[in-house]
C-alpha positions as CSV (number, residue, x, y, z in Angstrom):
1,X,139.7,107.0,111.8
2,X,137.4,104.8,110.2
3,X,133.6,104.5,110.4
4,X,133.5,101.0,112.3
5,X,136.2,102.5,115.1
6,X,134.5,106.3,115.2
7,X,130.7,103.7,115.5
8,X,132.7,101.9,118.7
9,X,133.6,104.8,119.9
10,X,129.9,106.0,119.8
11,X,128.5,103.0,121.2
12,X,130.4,103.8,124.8
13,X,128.9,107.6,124.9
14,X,125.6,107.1,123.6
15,X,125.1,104.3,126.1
16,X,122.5,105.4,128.4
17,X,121.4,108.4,125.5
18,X,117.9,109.0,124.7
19,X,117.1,111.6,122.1
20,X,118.9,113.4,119.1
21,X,121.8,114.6,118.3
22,X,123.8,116.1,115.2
23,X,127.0,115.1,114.3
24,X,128.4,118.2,116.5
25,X,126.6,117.0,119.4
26,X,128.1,113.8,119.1
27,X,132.4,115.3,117.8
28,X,131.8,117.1,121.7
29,X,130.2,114.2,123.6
30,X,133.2,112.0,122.3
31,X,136.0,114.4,121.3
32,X,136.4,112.8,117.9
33,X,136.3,114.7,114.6
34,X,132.9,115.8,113.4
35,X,133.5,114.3,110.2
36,X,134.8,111.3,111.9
37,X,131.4,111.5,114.1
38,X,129.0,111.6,111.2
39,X,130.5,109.1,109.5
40,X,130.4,106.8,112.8
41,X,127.2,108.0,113.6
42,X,125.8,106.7,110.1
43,X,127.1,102.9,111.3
44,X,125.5,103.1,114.8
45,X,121.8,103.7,113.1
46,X,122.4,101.7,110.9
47,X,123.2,98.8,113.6
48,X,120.4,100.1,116.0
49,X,116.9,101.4,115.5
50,X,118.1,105.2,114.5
51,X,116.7,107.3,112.4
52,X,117.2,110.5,110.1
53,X,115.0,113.7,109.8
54,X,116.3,117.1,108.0
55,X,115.8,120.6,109.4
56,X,115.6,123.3,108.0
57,X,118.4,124.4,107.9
58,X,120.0,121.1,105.7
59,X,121.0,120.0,108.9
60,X,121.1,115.9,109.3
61,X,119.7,114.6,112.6
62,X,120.1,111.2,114.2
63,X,117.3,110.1,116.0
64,X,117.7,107.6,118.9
65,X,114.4,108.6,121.2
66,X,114.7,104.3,121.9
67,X,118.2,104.4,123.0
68,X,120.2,101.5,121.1
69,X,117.9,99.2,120.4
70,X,119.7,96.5,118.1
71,X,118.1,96.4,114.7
72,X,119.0,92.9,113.6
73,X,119.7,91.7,118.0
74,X,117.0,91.1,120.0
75,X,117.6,91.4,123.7
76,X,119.7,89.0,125.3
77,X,117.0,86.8,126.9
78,X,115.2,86.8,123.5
79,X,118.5,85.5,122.1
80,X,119.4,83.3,124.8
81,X,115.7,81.5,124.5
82,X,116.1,81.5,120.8
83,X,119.1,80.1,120.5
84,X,118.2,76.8,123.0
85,X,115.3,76.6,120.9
86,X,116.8,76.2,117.2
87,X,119.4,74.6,119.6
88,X,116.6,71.9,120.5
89,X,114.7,71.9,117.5
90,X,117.7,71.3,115.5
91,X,118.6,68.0,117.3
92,X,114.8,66.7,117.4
93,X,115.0,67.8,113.7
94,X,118.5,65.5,113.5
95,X,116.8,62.6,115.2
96,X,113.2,62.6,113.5
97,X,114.6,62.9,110.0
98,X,115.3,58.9,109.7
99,X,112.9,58.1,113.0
100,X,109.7,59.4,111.0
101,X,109.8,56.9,108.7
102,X,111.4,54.0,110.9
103,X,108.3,54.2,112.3
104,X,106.1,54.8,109.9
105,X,107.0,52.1,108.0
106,X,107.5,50.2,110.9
107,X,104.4,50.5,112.7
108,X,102.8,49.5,109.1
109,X,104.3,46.3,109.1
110,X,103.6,45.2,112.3
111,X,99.9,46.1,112.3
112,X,99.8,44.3,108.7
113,X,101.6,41.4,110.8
114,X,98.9,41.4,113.7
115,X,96.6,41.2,110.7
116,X,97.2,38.5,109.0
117,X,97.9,36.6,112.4
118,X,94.1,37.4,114.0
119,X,92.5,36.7,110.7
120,X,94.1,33.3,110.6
121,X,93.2,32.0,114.0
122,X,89.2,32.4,113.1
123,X,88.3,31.8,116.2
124,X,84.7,34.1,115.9
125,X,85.7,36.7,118.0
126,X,85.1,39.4,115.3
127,X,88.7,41.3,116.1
128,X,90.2,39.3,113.2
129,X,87.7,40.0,110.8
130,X,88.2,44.0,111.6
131,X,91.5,43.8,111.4
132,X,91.5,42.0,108.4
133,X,88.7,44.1,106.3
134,X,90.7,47.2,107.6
135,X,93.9,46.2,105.4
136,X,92.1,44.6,102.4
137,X,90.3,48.3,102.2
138,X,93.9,50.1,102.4
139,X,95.1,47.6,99.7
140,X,92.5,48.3,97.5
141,X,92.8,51.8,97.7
142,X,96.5,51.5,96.7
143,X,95.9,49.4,93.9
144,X,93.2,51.5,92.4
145,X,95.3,54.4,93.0
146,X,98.4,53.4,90.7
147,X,96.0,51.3,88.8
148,X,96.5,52.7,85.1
149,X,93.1,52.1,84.3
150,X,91.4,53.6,87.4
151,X,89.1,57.0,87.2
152,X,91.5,58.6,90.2
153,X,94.7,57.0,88.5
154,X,97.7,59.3,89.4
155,X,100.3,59.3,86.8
156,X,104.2,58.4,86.9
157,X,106.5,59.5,84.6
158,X,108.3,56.8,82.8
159,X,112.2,56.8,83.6
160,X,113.3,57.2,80.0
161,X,111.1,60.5,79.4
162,X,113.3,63.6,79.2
163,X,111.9,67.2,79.7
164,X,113.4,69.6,77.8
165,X,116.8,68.2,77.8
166,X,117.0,68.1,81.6
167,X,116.9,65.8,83.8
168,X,113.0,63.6,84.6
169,X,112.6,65.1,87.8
170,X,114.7,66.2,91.2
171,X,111.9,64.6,93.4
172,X,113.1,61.0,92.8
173,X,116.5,61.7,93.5
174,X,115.4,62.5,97.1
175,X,115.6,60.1,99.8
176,X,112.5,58.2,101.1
177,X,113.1,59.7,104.5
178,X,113.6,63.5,103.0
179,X,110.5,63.3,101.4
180,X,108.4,62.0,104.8
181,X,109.9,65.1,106.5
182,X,109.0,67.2,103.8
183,X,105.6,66.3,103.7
184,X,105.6,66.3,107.9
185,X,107.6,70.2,108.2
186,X,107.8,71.3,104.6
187,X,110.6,71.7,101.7
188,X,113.9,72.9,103.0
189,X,114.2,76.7,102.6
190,X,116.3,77.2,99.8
191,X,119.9,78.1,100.0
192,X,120.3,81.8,99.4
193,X,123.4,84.4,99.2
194,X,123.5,86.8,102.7
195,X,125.6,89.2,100.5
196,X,123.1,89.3,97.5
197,X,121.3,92.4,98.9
198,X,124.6,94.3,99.5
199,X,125.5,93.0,96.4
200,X,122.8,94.2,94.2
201,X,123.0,97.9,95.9
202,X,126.6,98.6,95.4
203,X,125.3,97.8,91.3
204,X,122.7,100.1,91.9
205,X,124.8,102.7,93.3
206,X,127.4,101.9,90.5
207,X,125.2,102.5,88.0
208,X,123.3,105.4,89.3
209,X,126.9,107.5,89.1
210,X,127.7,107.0,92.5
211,X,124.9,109.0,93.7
212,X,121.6,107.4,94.9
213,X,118.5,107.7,97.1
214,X,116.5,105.3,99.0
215,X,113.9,104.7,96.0
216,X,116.9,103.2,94.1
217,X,118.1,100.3,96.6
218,X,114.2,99.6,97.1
219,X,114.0,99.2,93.2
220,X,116.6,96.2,93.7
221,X,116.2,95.0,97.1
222,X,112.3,95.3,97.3
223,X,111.5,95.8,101.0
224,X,110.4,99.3,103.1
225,X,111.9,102.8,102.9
226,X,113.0,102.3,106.2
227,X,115.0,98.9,105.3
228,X,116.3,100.6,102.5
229,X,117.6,103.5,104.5
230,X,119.2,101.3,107.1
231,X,120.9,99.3,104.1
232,X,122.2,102.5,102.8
233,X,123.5,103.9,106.2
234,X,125.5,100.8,106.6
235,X,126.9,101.4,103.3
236,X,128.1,104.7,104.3
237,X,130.4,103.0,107.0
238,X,131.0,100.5,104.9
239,X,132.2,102.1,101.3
240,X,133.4,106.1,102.5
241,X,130.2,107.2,101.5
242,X,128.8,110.3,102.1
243,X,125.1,112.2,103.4
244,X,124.2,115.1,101.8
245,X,121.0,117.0,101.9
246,X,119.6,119.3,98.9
247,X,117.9,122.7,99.0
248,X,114.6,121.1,98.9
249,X,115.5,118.4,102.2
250,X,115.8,115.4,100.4
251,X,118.5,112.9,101.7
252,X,120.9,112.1,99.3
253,X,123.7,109.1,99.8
254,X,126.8,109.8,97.8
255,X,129.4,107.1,96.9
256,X,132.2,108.7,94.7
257,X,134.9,105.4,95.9
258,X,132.6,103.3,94.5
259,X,132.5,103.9,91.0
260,X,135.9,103.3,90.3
261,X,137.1,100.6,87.5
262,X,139.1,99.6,85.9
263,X,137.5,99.3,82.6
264,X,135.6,102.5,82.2
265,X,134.4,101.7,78.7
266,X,132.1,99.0,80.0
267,X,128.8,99.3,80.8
268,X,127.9,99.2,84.1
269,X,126.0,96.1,85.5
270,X,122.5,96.5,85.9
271,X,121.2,94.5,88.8
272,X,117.6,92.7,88.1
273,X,114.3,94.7,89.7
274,X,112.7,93.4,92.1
275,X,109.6,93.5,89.7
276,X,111.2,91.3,87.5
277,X,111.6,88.6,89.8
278,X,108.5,88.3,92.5
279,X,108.2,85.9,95.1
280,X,107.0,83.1,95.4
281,X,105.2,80.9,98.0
282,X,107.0,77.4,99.1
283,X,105.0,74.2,98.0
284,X,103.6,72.7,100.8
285,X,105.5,69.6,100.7
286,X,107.2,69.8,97.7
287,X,106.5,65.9,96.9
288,X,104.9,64.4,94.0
289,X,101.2,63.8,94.4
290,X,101.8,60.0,94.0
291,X,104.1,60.1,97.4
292,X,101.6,62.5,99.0
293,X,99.2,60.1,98.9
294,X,101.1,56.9,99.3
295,X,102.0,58.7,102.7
296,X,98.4,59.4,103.6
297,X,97.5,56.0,103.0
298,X,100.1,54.2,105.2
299,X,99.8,56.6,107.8
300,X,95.8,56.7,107.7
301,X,96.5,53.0,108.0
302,X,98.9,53.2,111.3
303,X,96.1,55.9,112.4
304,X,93.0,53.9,112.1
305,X,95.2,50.8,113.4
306,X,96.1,52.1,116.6
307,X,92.1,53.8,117.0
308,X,91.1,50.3,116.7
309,X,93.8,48.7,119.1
310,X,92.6,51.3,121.6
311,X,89.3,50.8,121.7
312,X,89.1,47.0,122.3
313,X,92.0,47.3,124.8
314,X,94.3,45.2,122.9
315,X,97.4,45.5,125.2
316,X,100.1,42.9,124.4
317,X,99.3,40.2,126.7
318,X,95.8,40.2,124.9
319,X,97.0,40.0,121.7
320,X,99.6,36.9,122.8
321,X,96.0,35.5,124.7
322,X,94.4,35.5,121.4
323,X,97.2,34.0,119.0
324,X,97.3,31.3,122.1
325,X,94.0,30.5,121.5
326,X,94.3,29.6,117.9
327,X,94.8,26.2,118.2
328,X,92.5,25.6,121.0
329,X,88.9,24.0,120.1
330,X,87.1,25.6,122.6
331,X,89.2,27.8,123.9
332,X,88.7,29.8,127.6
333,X,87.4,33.2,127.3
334,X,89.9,36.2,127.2
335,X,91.1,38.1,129.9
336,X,89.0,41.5,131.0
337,X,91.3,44.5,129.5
338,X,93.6,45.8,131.5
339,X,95.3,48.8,131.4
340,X,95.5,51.4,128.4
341,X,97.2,49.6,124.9
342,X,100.4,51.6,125.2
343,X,102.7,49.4,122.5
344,X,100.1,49.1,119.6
345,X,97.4,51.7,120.8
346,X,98.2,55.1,122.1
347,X,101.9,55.6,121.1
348,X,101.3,55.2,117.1
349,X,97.9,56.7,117.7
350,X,99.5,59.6,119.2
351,X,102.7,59.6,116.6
352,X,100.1,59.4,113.4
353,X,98.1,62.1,114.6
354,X,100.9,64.1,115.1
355,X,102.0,63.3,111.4
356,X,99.2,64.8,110.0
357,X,98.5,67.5,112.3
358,X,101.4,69.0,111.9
359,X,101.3,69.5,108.0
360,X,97.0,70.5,108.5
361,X,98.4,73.4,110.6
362,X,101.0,74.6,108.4
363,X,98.1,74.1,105.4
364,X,95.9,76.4,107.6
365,X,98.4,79.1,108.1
366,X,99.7,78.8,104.2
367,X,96.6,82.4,103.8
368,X,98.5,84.5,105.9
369,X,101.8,83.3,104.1
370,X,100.4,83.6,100.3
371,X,98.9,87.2,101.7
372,X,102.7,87.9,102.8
373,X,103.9,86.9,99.4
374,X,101.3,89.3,97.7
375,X,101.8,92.0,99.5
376,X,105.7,91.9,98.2
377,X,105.0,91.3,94.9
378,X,102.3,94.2,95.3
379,X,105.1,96.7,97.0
380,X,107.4,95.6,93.4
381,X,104.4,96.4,91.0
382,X,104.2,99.5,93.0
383,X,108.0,100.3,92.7
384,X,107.8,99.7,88.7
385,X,104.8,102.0,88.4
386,X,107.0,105.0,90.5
387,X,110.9,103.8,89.2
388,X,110.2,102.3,85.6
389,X,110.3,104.8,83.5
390,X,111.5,107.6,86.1
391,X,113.9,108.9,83.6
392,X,111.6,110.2,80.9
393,X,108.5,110.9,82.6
394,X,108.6,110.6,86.2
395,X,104.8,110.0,87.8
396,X,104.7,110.2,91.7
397,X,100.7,110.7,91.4
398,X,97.6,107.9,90.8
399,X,94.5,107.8,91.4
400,X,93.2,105.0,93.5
401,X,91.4,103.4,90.4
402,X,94.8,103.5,88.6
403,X,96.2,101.6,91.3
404,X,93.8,99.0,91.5
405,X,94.6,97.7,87.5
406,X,98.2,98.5,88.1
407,X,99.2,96.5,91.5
408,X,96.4,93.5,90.3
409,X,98.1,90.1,90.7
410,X,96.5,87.4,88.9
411,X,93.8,89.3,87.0
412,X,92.6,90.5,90.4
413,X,92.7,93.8,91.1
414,X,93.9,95.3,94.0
415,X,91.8,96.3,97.2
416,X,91.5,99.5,99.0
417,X,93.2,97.9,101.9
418,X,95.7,96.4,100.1
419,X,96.3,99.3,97.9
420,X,97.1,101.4,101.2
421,X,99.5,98.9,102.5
422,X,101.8,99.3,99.7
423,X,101.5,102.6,99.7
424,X,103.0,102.9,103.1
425,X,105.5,100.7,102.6
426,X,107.0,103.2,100.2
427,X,106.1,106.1,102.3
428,X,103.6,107.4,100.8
429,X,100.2,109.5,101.8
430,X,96.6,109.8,101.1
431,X,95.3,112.6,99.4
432,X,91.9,113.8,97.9
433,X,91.8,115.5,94.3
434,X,89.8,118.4,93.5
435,X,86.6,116.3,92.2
436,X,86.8,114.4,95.4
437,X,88.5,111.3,94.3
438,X,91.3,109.3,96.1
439,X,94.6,110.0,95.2
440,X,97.8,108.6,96.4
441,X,101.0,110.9,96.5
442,X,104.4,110.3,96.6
443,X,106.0,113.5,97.9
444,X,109.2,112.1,99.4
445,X,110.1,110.2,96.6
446,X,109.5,113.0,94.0
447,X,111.8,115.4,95.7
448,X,114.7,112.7,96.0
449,X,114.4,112.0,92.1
450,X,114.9,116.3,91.4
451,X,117.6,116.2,93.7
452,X,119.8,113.1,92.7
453,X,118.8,113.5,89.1
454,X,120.6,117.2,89.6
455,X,123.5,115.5,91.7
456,X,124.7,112.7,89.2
457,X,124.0,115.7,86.1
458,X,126.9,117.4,88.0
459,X,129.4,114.4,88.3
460,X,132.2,113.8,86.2
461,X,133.3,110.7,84.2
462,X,137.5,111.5,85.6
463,X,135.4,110.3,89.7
464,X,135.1,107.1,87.4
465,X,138.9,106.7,86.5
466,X,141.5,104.9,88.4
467,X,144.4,107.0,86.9
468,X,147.3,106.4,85.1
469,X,149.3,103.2,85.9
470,X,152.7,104.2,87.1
471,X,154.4,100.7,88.8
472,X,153.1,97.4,87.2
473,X,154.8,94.0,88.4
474,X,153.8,92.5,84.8
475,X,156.4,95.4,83.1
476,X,160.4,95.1,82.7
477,X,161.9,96.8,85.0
478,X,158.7,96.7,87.4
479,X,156.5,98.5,85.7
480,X,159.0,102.0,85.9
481,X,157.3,103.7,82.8
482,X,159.6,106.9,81.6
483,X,158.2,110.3,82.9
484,X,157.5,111.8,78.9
485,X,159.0,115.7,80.9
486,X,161.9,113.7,81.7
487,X,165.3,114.3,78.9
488,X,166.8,111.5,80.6
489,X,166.1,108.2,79.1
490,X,164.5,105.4,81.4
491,X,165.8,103.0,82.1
492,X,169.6,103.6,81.0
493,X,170.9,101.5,77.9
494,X,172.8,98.3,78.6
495,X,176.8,99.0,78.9
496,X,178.6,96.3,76.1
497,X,181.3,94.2,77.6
């Protein structure tokens, strides 16, 4: 049986089960095999929030004190509410895409419309003379912005400028209405493989002979121990791999099926660090400055607009009063307001708020993300202190001063805080040294590295070999090849008419 039916199996007895269990425990709650049991029970923590401890004894022990509690699954109302959320979001997403700037630009026009209408009547009530010193201002800061010879003068590239053989830029090949959303809810995420992590193990544990610990997968995938663990236990079900524990209690995760190939004389590929690639933080808005502030402007424009319309009530039968009065030499005085300026006052008041609220909020929580993204790249500097040169001299020891230089981003250096929160990422522990100085140990890891290093010093190049081809469709006669301890010639000669 194989891993995925044994972890079904699994999933009915351990139901209502709170504790641990051995693979024993679980070959007599179910009747299966034990080695049918291990390998199932591998797939179920790796699904749910299990866990491994080793006794003493070398004995592996899955620990569900939670129950099964769905790794990657929330609970079904979390789901449910989730789901009718990106359900909802995605169709105001769908509809606000093109809206936004309909109405941006819309609005624009019109109040550039009502403009140019109050300032031409003249009739010394003072609203057209707002109105109209309100949009020579906006004009003039457009002008002076573009202007090549103004002091805040943003650049555009000319079209026939090439960089570097490639093409002027990506950002004018997006749509008016892409970029307005990107400066409203930010660039779209970019589109990335779900299989790369899988991917870049199974290298890993290629390359490593087949025999790896969880320090290895976290050199490619980045992450925590316990991610990396969880990866690895779903690559047991997944590739007929194997758990093994060494004299000294260190989990080891074998994979002999894997390293077979067909071309045994290549080298094996060797999947990027995750040191040599860090992250990095999303742009804001991913927009050119020029468009950045072109949107400001016309949206500062509706924003101030709209204030204005609200506070002298100007409701739509008072604006069609007013333009009636134009022509009129002494015209009657204007109705008292009436009721709140829906049309031209609160709705694009309300809309252009929103527009830049929502971008200030996501510029306000852009610390916590950039602390995010450095403490990642932090956990990677950590791994390539601990993994880079593990083969010749293996260090599982620094001092907190070491630390500090070596996991500085930027040429600033590390804090004590942040220093301890990569550390436990990769399980590590505080220690003190015999002068009384901080020192951060690796125990865990240092064991693993004695004990796979032994492992993969014990496997054999043949584990690597597919064997000798026997049936091959692109030979005569199938692919029969002769058996050399055979006398009789294969395949018989032609008989001669």
């Amino acid at each position: 049986m194989n891993a995925r039916s044994s972890a079904r199996i699994l999933e009915q007895s351990l139901e209502t089960f709170r504790g641990q269990l051995t693979a024993a425990d679980a070959a007599a709650r179910t009747g299966l095999p034990t080695r049918d049991a291990a390998a199932g029970l591998a797939v179920v923590a790796s699904e749910y929030s299990g866990h491994l401890a080793v006794t003493s004894k070398g004995e592996l022990i899955y620990d569900f004190s939670r129950g099964l509690v769905p790794t990657s699954r929330p609970s079904l109302l979390r789901r449910l509410g989730r789901g009718l959320a990106k359900g909802a979001f995605g169709a105001v997403r769908l509809v606000v895409r093109a809206w936004i700037s309909v109405v941006l630009v819309g609005y624009a026009v019109i109040f550039a419309g009502v403009i140019l209408a109050l300032a031409a009547k003249n009739d010394g009530d003072g609203i057209g003379d707002v109105f109209w010193l309100l949009l020579r201002v906006i004009f003039e800061s457009i002008y002076w912005t573009f202007h090549p010879f103004s002091p805040v003068y943003i650049p555009r590239e000319p079209p026939w400028v090439k960089r570097r053989g490639r093409r002027r830029s990506q950002v004018s090949d997006v749509p008016f209405y892409e970029r307005v959303n990107r400066f409203v809810f930010g660039p779209p995420p970019p589109v990335t493989d779900p299989l790369a992590e899988a991917k870049n193990a199974v290298l890993e544990i290629r390359r490593q002979r087949g025999r790896v610990v969880a320090a290895d997968i976290m050199r490619v995938t980045g992450g925590t121990r316990e991610a990396a663990e969880r990866l690895l236990l779903q690559l047991v079900g997944d590739h007929e791999g194997d758990i093994a524990v060494s004299d000294e209690g260190a989990i080891l995760y074998q994979f002999p099926a894997l390293r077979t190939t067909a071309d045994a004389a290549a080298a094996p590929a060797v999947p990027v660090a995750i040191w040599a690639r860090p992250s990095q933080q999303a742009p804001l808005t991913g927009n050119s400055r020029a468009f950045n502030l072109l949107f400001a402007v016309v949206n500062g424009f509706n924003l101030v607009s709209s204030g204005i319309a609200l506070s002298m009530g100007l409701t739509l039968e008072r604006l069609l009063a007013m333009l009636a009065r134009s022509g009129i030499p002494d015209p009657p005085p204007l109705p008292p307001v009436d009721g709140v300026p829906l049309a031209l006052g609160l709705v694009p008041f309300l809309f252009s708020a929103a527009l830049f609220a929502v971008p200030l909020a996501r510029w306000l929580g852009r610390g916590r993300a950039q602390a995010r993204v450095a403490h990642q790249n932090r956990v990677g500097l950590l791994l390539k202190a601990l993994l880079a040169e593990r083969e010749g001299s293996p260090r599982f020891r620094f001092s907190a001063t070491e630390l500090a230089g070596t996991l500085a981003i930027a040429g600033q250096r590390a804090s004590e805080d942040e220093i301890e929160h990569a550390v436990r990422a990769l399980g590590g522990s505080l220690d003190v040294s015999d002068d009384g100085g901080l020192v951060y140990t690796f125990d865990d890891l240092a064991r693993e590295h004695a004990a796979v290093t032994g492992a993969r010093a014990l496997t054999s190049a043949d584990e690597a070999a597919p064997g000798s081809v026997l049936l091959s469709s692109a030979d005569p006669g199938h692919g029969l090849r002769p058996d050399p301890d055979d006398p009789v010639a294969w395949p018989p000669p032609r008989r001669r008419n």
